[in-house]
N, C-alpha and C positions, 0 to 999 in steps of 0.2 A: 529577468533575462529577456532580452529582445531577438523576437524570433521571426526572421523575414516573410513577409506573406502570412504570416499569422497572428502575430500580434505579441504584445508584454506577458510572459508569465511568470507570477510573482508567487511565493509561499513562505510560509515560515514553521511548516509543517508537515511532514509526511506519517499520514494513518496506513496499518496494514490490518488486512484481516489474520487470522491466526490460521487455522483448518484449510487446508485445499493451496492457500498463498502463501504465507511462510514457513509452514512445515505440509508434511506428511502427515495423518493419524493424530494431531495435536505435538508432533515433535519435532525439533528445529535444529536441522544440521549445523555442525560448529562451523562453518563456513557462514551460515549465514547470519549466524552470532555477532560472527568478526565484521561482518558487512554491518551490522546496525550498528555496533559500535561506532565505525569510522562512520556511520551517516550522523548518528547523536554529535559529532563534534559539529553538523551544519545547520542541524536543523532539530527544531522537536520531532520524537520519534514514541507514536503512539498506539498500540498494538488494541483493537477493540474487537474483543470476541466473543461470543456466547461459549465457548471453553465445551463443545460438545464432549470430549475423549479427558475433561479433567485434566488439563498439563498446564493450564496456562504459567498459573506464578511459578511452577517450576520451572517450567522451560527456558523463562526469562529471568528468575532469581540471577541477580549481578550485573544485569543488563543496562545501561542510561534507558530506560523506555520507561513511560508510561503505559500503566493497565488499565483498559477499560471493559469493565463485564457489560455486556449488552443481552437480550433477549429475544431482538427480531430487528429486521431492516429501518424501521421508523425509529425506532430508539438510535441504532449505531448510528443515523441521519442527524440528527439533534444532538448527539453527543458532540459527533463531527463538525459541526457548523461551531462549538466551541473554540475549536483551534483555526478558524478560517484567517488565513487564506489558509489552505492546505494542499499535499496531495495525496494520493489514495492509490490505495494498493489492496486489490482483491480478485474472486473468482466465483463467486456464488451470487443466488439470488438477494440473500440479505444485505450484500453491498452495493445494488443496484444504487442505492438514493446515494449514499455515500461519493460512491463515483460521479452519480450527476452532479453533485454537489462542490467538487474537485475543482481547482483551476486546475488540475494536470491529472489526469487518470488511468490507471494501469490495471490491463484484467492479465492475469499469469492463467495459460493452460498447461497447468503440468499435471501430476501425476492421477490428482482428483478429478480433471475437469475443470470446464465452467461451461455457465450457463451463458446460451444466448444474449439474454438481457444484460449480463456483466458485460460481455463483447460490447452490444449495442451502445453502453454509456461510459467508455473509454475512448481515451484518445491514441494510445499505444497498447497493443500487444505484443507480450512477450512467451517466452514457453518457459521462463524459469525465475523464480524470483531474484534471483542471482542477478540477471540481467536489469530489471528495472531499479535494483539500487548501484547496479553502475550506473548508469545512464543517469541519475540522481546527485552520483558521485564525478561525474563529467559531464558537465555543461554543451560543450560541442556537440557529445554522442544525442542528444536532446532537440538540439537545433538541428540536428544532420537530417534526424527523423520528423519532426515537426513543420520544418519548412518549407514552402511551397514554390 
C-alpha cells in the first residue's frame, strides 16, 4: 500500500505477542479470535510468546495461526525476521526488536500496559488490540493514520 508522505508499505505477515497484546492473563476474548480469523484470510498470522500464564495452544487451538514459543526479545527478533516483510503487534519489552524489525508496528496499551520502549519502536498506537487488526483489516483506516 501506498501511503502519501510516507512511503510503500508492504507485508505478507502480521506477528502478535500473546500476554499484555492479545489477551489478558494469557487469555483471548472471542472477539478477538474472530478478528484473527478474518485477518488469516489476508495475511500469515503468527502469535510468538514465551506463554508466561501457560494458555498459549489452548487459547488458540482451531485458530489459522501459527505458534511460536520464544524465550526473550532476541530470540522473538530472529524468529520474526523469518516471516519478513511482516507486521507486529505488541506491548512489552521483549517485542522491542520485533517492532523495530516491522515494516508496520503496533504497541496496544491495554489492560497490562506497555513499556516505554514498545511505544518508542512503533509506528501506531492503539489502546486495544481490537483496534489494530482493524486497521490491518481496512487499508484506508492505515493510510488515514500514517499519512502525512
Amino acid at each position: 500500500m501506498e501511503v502519501p508522505g510516507y512511503g510503500r508499505v508492504e507485508f505478507n505477515a502480521v506477528l502478535f505477542d500473546l500476554n499484555g497484546t492479545l489477551g489478558e492473563r494469557g487469555r483471548v476474548s472471542e472477539e478477538v479470535k474472530h478478528l484473527l480469523e478474518r485477518l488469516a484470510d489476508r495475511y500469515t498470522v503468527v502469535v510468538l510468546s514465551a506463554d508466561t500464564f501457560g494458555t498459549l495452544e489452548e487459547e488458540l487451538e482451531g485458530l489459522p495461526v501459527r505458534i511460536e514459543r520464544v524465550s526473550n526479545g532476541a530470540e522473538k527478533r530472529e524468529i520474526a525476521e523469518g516471516y519478513a516483510p511482516y507486521a507486529a503487534v505488541g506491548n512489552g519489552n521483549n517485542d522491542v526488536a520485533m517492532l523495530e524489525g516491522a515494516e508496520l508496528a503496533f504497541c496496544v496499551i491495554g489492560p497490562e500496559g506497555a513499556t516505554v520502549d514498545a511505544l518508542l519502536a512503533s509506528d501506531i498506537v492503539v489502546k486495544d488490540v481490537k483496534d489494530a487488526i482493524a486497521m490491518l483489516l481496512d487499508e484506508k483506516k492505515l493510510v488515514a493514520t500514517l499519512r502525512r
